[in-house]
C-alpha positions as CSV (number, residue, x, y, z in Angstrom):
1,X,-52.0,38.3,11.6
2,X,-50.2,34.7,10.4
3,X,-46.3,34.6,11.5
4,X,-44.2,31.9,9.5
5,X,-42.7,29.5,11.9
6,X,-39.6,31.0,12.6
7,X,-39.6,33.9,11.1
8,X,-38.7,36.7,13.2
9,X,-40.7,39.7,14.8
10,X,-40.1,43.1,14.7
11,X,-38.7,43.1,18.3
12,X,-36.5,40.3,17.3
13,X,-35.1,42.5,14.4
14,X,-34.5,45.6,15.9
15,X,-32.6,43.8,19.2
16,X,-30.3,41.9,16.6
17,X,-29.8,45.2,14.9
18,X,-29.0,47.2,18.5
19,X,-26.2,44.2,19.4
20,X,-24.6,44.4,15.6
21,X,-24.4,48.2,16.0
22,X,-23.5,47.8,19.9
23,X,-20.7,45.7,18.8
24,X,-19.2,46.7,15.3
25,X,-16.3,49.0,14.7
26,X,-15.6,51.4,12.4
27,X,-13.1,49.8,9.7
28,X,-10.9,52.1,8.0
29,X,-9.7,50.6,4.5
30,X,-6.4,51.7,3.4
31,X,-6.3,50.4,-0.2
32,X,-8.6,48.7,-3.5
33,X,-8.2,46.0,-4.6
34,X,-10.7,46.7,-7.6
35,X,-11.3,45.1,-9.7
36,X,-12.1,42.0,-7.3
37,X,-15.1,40.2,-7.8
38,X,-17.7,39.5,-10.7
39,X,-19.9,42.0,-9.0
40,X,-17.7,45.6,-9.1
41,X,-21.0,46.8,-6.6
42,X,-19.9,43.5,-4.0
43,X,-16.1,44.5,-4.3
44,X,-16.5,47.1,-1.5
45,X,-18.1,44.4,0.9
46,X,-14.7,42.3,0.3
47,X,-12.5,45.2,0.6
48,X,-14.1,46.0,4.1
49,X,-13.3,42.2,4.9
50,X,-10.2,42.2,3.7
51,X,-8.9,44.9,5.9
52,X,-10.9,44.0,9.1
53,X,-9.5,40.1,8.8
54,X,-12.7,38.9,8.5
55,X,-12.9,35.2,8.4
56,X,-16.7,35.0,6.9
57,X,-18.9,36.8,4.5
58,X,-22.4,35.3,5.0
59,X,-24.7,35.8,1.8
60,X,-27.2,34.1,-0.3
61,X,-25.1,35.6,-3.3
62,X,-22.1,32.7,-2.7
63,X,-21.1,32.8,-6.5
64,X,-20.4,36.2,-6.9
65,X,-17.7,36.3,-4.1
66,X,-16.1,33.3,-5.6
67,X,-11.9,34.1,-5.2
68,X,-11.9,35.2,-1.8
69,X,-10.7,31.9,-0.2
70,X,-7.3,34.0,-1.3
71,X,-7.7,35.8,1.4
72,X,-8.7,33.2,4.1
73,X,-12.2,34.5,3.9
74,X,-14.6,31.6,3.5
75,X,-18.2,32.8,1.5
76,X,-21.1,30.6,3.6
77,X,-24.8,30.4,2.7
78,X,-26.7,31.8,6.0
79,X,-27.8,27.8,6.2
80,X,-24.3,27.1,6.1
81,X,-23.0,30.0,8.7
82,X,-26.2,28.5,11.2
83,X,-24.6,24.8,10.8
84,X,-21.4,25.9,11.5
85,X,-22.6,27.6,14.6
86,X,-24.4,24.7,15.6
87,X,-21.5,22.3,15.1
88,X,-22.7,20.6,12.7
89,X,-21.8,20.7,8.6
90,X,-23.6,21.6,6.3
């Protein structure tokens, strides 16, 4: 079987998975703030951001969570996030 460079293996997956879940918390969300976004099925996702104080959303979908810079979220591309994390801009 043909890999893409770079793309990632099964093994790969399912270790990134195991740390997310190893290393999430449960987020309780004590209010709604709907209707938020363009999207009513994304408002949910910003909700949970909201109340865990998250500083990122990473997603391909960067239009559709236009408005929460309100909330000192930034929206990144996952090219974006990955130059970041390098120290370098994107």
């Amino acid at each position: 079987m043909l890999r893409n460079r770079g793309a990632l293996s099964q093994r790969d997956i399912s270790d990134i998975l195991d740390y997310v879940c190893g290393v999430a918390r449960r987020q309780d969300i004590f209010f709604l703030w709907r209707p938020l976004l363009r999207d009513p099925g994304d408002d949910m996702v910003a909700e949970a951001a909201v109340a865990a104080g998250a500083e990122s959303i990473i997603t391909h979908n960067v239009r559709d969570f236009a408005g929460l810079e309100r909330f000192g979220i930034d929206v990144l591309t996952p090219g974006e996030f990955l130059a970041r994390t390098r120290g370098t801009r994107k």
